[in-house]
C-alpha positions in Angstrom: -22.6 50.5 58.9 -21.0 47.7 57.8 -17.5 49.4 56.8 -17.8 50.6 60.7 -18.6 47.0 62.3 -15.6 46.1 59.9 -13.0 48.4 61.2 -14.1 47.7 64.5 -13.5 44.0 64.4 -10.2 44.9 62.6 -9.2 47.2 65.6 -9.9 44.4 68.1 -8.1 41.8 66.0 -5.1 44.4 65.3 -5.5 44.9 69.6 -5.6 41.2 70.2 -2.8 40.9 68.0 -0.2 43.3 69.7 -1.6 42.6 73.3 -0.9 38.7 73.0 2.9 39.9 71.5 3.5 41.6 74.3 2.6 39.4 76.5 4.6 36.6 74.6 7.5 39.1 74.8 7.2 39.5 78.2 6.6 35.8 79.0 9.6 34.8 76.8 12.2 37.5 78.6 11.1 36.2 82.0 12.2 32.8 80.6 15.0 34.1 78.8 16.4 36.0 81.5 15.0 34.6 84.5 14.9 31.1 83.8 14.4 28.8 86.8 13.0 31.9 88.5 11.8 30.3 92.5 15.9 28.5 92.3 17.3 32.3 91.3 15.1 33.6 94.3 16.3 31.4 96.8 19.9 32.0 95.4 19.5 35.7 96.5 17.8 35.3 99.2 21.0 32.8 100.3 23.2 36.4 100.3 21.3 38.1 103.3 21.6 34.8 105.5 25.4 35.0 105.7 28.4 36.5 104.8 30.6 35.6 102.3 34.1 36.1 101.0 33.6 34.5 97.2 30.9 34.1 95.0 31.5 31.4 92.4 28.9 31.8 89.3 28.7 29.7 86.2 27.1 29.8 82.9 28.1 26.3 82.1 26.5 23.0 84.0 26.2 23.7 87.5 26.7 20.4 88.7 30.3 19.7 87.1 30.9 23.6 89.3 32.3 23.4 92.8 33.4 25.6 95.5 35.9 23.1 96.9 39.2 24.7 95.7 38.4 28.0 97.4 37.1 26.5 100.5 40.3 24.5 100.5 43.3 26.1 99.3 42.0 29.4 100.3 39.6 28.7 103.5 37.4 31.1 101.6 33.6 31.0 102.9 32.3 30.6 99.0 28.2 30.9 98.1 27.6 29.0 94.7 23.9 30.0 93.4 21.9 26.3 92.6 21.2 28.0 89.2 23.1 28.0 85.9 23.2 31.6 84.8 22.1 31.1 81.0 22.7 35.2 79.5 24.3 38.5 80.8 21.2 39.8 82.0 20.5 37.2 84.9 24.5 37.2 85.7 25.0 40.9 85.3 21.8 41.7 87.8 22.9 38.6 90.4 25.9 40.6 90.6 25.1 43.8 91.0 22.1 42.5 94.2 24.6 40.1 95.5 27.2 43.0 95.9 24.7 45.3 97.4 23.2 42.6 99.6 26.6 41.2 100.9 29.7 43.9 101.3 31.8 41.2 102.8 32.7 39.5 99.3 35.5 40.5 98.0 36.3 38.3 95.0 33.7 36.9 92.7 34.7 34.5 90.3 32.8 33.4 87.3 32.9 30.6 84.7 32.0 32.9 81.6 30.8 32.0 77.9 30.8 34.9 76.1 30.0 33.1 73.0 26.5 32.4 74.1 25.8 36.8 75.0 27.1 37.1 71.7 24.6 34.6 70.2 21.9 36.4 72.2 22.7 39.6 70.5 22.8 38.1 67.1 26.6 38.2 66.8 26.5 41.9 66.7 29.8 43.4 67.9 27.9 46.4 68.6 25.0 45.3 70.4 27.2 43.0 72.3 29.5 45.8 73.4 27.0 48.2 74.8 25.2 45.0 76.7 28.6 44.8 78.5 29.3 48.6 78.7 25.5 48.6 80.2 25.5 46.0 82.3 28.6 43.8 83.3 31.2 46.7 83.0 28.8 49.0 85.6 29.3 46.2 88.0 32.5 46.0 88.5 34.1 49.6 87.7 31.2 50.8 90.9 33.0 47.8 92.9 36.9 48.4 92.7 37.6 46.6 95.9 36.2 43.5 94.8 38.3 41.3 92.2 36.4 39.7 89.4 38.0 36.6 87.7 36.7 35.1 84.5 37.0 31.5 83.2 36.8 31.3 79.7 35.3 28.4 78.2 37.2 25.0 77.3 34.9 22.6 74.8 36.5 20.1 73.3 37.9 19.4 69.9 35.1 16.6 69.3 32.2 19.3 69.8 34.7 22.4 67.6 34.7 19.7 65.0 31.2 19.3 64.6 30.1 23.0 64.1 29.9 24.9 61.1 32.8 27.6 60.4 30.8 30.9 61.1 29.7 29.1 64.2 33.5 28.7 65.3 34.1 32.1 64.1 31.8 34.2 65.8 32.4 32.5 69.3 36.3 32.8 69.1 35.8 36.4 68.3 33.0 36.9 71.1 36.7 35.9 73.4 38.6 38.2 72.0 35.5 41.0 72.3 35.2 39.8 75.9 39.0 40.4 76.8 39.3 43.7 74.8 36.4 45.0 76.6 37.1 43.9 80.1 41.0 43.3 80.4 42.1 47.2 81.1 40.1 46.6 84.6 42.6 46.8 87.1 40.3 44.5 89.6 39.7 41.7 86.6 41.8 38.8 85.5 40.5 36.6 83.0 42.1 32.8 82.0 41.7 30.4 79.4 42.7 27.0 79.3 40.7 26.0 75.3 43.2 26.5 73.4 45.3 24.0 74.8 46.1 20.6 73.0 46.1 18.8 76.6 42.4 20.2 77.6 41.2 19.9 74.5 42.3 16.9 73.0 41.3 14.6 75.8 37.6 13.2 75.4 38.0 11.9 79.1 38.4 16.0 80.0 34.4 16.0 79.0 31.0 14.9 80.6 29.6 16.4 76.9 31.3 17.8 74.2 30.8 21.3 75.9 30.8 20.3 79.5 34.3 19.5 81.6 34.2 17.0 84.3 34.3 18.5 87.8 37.6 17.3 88.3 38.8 19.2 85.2 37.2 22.4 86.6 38.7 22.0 90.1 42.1 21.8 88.3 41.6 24.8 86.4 40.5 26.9 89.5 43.5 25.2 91.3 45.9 26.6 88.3 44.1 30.2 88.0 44.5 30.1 91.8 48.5 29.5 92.3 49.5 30.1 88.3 49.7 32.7 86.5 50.7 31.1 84.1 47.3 30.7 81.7 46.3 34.5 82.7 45.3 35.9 79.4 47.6 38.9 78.8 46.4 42.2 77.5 46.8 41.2 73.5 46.9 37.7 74.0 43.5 36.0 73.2 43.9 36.5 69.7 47.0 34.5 69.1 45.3 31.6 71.9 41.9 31.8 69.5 44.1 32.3 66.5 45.9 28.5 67.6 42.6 26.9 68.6 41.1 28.0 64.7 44.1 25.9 63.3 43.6 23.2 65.8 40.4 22.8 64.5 40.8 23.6 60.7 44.0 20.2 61.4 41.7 18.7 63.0 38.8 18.9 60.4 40.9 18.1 57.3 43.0 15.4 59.1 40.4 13.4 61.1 42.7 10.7 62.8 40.8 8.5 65.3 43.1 6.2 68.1 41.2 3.4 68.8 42.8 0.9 71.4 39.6 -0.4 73.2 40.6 -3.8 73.1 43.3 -3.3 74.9 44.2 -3.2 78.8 47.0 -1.4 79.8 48.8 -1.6 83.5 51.1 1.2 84.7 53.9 0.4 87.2 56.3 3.2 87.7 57.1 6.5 89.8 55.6 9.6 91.0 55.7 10.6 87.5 53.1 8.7 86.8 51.4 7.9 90.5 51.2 11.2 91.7 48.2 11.6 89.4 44.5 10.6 88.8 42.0 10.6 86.7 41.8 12.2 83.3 44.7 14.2 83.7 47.2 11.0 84.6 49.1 10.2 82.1 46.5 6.9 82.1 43.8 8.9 82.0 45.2 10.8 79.4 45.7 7.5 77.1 42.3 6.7 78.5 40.6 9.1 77.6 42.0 9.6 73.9 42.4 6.1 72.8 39.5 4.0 74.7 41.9 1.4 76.5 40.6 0.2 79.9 43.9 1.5 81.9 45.2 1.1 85.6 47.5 3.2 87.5 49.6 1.1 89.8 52.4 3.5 89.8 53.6 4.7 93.1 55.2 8.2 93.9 59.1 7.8 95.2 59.4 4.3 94.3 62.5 3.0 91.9 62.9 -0.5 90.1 65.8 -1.3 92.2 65.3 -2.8 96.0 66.7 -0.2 98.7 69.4 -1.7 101.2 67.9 -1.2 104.1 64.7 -1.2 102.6 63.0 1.7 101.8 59.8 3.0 103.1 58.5 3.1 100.0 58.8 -0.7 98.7 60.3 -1.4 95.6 58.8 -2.5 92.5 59.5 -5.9 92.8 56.9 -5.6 96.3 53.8 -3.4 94.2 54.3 -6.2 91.2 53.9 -9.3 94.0 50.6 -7.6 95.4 49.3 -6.3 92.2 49.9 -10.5 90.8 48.9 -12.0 94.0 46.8 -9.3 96.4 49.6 -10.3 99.0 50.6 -9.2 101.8 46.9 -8.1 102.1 48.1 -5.3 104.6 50.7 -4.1 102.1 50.5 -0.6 100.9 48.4 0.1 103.3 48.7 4.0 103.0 48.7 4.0 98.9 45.2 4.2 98.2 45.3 4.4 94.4 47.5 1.9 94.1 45.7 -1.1 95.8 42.3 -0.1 94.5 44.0 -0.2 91.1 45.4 -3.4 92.1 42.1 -5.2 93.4 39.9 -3.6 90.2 42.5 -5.4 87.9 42.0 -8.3 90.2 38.8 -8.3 90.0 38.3 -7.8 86.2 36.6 -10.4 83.5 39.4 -9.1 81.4 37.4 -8.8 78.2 40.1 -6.8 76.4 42.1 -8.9 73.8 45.3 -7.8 74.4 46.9 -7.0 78.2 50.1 -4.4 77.8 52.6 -3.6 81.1 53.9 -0.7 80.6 56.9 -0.2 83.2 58.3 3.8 83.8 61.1 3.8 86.6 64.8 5.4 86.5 64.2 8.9 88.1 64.4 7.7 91.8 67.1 5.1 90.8 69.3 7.5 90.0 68.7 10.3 92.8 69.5 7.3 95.4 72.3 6.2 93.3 71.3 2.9 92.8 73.7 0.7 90.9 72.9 0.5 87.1 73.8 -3.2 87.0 75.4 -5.7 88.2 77.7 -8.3 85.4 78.3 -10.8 87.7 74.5 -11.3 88.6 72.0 -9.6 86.4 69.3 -10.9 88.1 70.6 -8.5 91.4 66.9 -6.6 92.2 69.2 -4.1 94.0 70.4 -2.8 90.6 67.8 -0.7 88.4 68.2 -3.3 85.6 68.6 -6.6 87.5 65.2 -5.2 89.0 63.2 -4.3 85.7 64.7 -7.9 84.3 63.1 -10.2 86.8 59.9 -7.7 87.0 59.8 -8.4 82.9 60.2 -11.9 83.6 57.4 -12.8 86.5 55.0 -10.4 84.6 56.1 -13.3 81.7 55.0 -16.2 83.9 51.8 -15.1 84.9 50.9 -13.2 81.4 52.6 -14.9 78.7 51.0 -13.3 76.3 51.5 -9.8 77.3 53.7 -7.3 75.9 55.5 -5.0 77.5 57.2 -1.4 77.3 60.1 0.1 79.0 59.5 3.7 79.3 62.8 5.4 79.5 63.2 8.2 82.1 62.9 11.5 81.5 64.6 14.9 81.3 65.1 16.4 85.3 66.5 19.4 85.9 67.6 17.9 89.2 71.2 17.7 90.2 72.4 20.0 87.4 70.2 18.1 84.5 71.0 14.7 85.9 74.7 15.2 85.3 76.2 14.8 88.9 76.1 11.2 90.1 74.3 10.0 93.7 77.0 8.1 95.4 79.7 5.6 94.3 77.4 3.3 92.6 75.3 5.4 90.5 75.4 6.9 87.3 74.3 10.6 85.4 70.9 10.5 84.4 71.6 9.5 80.9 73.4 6.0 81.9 70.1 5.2 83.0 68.5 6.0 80.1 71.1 4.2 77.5 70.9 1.1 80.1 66.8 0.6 79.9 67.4 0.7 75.8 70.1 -1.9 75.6 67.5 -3.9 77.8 65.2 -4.0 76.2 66.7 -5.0 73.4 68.3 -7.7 75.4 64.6 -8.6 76.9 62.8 -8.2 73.3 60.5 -5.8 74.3 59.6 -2.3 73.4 61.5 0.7 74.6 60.4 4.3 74.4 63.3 6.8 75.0 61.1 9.6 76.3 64.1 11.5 77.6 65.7 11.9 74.0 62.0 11.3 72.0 59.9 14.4 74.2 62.7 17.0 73.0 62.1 18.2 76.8 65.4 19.7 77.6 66.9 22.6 79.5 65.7 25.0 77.1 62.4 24.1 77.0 61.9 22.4 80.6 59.8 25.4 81.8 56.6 24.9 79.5 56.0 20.8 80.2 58.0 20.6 83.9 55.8 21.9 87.1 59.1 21.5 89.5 62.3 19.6 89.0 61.1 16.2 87.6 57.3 15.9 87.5 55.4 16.9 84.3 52.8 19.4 84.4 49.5 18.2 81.5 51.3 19.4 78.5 54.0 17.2 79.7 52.0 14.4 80.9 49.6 14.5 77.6 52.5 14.4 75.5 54.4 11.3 77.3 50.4 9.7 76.7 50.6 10.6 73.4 54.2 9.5 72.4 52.8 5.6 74.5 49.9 5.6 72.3 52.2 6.4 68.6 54.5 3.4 69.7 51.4 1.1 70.4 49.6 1.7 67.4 52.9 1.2 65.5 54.0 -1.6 67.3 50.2 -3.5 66.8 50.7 -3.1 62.8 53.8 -4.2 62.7 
C-alpha cells in the first residue's frame, strides 16, 4: 500500500515536473520569439491599413532606424514596424504575413545581425543553415518580384576589442554563413560597411558600442541606395571579415588611445570640409576619435583670397570677421552650419586649455585662378597667401595664444589633376600647395602637406574621392587622422 501511495506521489511529482517545463518552454518561446507581443500586433495590423512600397525592418535599436532616406531620395511610401525584431523567427514570420497581407511592397529592406540567429542556435553551422533554409530562404525564393536588401552589421572597434576571440570568431563566420546562403538570390543584395576603418574607428559613429547613430544609418542607406560600391560580392565577405579580424587582433595587441580633450579646435576652409556634418565631417571625425570639442566654420565654395567683384560666397577674411566678432549680424544668412558654429563658439566658457585654428583653403583659389601672391604687397587679401597671412595674423590678435595649421590642398582630378592653370594669374595646383608650405614657415606655424602626405593620387583617386575634389569618409577619416598625428606630435615637441 505504501509502495503504491509512493509511486503515485512520484507520478504526480514526475507530471508536475514536465507539465511546468512545458509551460516554461512555451512561456520562454513566446518571449523569445514574440517579445513585445501587443507592439508586434499592432505592427501587423499597420499592413492591412495601407499600402506600402518598402518595408524597412531591424534587429538592431529601433530608434537610431529611420525611414527618411526612402521617403526622400526615393518618394517610397515606407512602413517601419515600432518593434526591434530580436531572432529569425519573429523576422522570418513578419515577413512572410506582411507579404501576404500587403502585395503592393515591392522591396523590403532589413538591417540584419546574423551573429545573434547564430548565437540562438548555439553557433551551429548546421542548425543555423536549416533555420534559414526553413524559414528566411522560403520567404523570399516564393516572392521573386520583391527585392530583399540586407544591412550587415557595423559595431565598433571599442565593442570588437572587448570580446573574447571565439566570440569574434563565430559572429564573423555567422557573415560569411549569411552571404554564402543568401547571395545566389537573384532578388537579394546584401552590404556591409564593418569592416571599414572609417565606420569603425570613429567612437562618434556609435550611440553604444554596438549601436550606430541615426545619422550613421541614414548614410549607409543613402550609400546602399546610389553606390554599389559596398555591395558585398559573391566571395567577398571573407576577405571584408578576414580585414576586420586583423583590425581587431592590431587593435588588441597595439592599444593606442588619442586623447585631445583639452583641446578646442576651429575649422575655417572649403567645401572640403563644410559640405559635411556631424560625425562623418572631417571634425566630427577628429571629434569623435580624439575627444576635442571641434567647430566647423568651413564654408563650401569659398577660397582664402577676396573675389574682384566679390563673390557670392564671401571670402575668408568675411566668415573670420563674423566668427571673431558676430558681425554683420545678417551675414551668412543662408549658411546655417556656419553661423551656428560661429555663435556656439561665441558662446562658449572655453574650458579647453589649448584653442587650435586650423585653416584648409587652396582648391577654389586655384579653379578661379586667384593670384598666388603678390611681392610688392603680401598683405594683398586678393592673393591666396596675402589672404591666409592677415587671417593668421587677426586670429593672432584676438588669440595670442593659439596655434595654428595650414592644411595644404589636396589632390583634384579637376582640370587634368590640377595641371592646367585658371586664367593669367593663377597657378597649377601644386604652386598652391609649395606656396602654403613656404608660408608657413615664413608665419612659424604648422603645415600639413595633405596633397603629397595622403598618397591620394591619380592612381588611387577612385577609393577616397566621391567626385572631382571632395573626399568621400575614407578620405575625410584619413585627412582627420593625418590632423590629429601632427597635433599630438606637435604638443610633445
Amino acid at each position: 500500500m505504501k509502495k503504491t501511495i509512493v509511486k503515485y506521489i512520484f507520478g504526480v511529482l514526475v507530471a508536475g515536473i514536465v507539465l511546468c517545463a512545458g509551460l516554461g518552454g512555451l512561456f520562454y518561446f513566446h518571449a523569445i520569439y514574440y517579445k513585445n507581443d501587443s507592439i508586434r500586433k499592432a505592427d501587423v495590423k499597420a499592413l492591412e491599413q495601407d499600402t506600402y512600397d518598402l518595408l524597412l525592418l531591424t534587429m538592431y535599436s529601433e530608434e537610431t532606424v529611420s525611414a527618411y532616406p526612402f521617403e526622400y531620395y526615393m518618394a517610397y511610401n515606407t512602413y517601419k514596424p515600432e518593434h526591434c525584431f530580436e531572432n529569425l523567427a519573429d523576422i522570418s514570420d513578419y515577413i512572410a504575413k506582411a507579404l501576404q497581407l500587403n502585395e503592393s511592397v515591392f522591396e523590403i529592406y532589413t538591417f540584419f545581425d546574423p551573429g545573434i540567429v547564430s548565437k540562438a542556435y548555439f553557433d551551429s553551422d548546421t542548425l543555423v543553415q536549416k533555420a534559414y533554409r526553413q524559414s528566411l530562404r522560403v520567404s523570399i525564393t516564393d516572392n521573386p518580384d520583391v527585392d530583399f536588401v540586407f544591412l550587415l552589421p557595423s559595431y565598433s572597434m571599442d565593442y570588437w576589442e572587448g570580446q573574447r576571440d571565439k566570440r569574434i570568431k563565430n559572429a564573423l563566420d555567422s557573415y560569411v554563413l549569411f552571404c554564402n546562403e543568401f547571395q545566389d538570390l537573384e532578388n537579394v543584395k546584401i552590404y556591409y560597411f564593418g569592416h571599414l576603418d572609417w565606420m569603425n574607428g570613429n567612437p562618434g559613429n556609435f550611440v553604444e558600442p554596438q549601436v550606430c547613430t541615426e545619422e550613421i544609418n541614414q548614410r549607409m542607406i543613402a550609400l546602399s541606395i546610389y553606390n554599389d560600391k559596398y555591395l558585398v560580392e559573391a566571395g567577398e565577405i571573407a576577405a571584408f571579415v578576414e580585414t576586420l579580424s586583423e583590425q581587431i587582433a592590431e587593435n588588441k595587441a597595439n592599444k593606442v588611445q588619442s586623447n585631445l580633450a583639452d583641446y578646442e579646435i576651429v575649422f575655417f576652409g572649403d567645401s572640403v570640409i563644410g559640405n559635411y556634418s556631424g560625425s562623418l565631417s572631417i571634425p566630427g571625425v577628429v571629434k569623435g576619435i580624439c575627444g576635442a570639442d571641434t567647430y566647423n566654420c568651413a564654408i563650401g565654395g569659398q577660397a582664402a583670397s577676396k573675389a574682384v567683384p566679390e563673390a557670392e560666397t564671401k571670402a575668408f577674411d568675411q566668415s573670420l570677421e563674423y566668427f571673431l566678432t558676430g558681425n554683420p549680424q545678417d551675414a551668412f544668412a543662408d549658411r546655417e552650419q556656419f553661423r551656428t558654429e560661429a555663435t556656439r563658439f561665441r558662446q562658449s566658457e572655453h574650458d579647453a586649455e589649448k584653442l587650435l585654428f586650423v585653416l584648409g583653403y587652396g582648391l577654389n583659389d586655384y579653379f578661379s585662378g586667384k593670384p598666388i601672391d603678390n611681392p610688392a604687397d603680401p598683405r594683398d587679401i586678393h592673393t591666396y597667401c596675402g589672404a591666409l597671412r592677415v587671417g593668421v595674423e587677426r586670429i593672432k590678435q584676438v588669440y595670442p595664444e593659439a596655434d595654428i595649421v595650414l592644411l595644404a590642398p589636396t589632390f583634384a582630378t579637376t582640370f587634368q589633376n590640377g595641371t592646367i592653370p585658371q586664367g593669367e594669374a593663377g597657378g597649377v595646383l601644386t604652386e598652391y600647395v609649395d606656396a602654403l608650405i613656404r608660408l608657413a614657415d615664413e608665419l612659424n606655424v604648422l603645415a600639413i602637406n595633405n596633397y603629397k602626405e595622403l598618397g591620394v593620387d591619380e592612381t588611387n583617386f577612385a577609393l577616397y574621392l566621391e567626385d572631382d575634389c571632395h573626399y568621400n569618409e575614407a578620405g575625410r577619416f584619413m585627412i582627420a587622422q593625418k590632423l590629429i598625428e601632427y597635433i599630438e606630435k606637435a604638443s610633445v615637441e
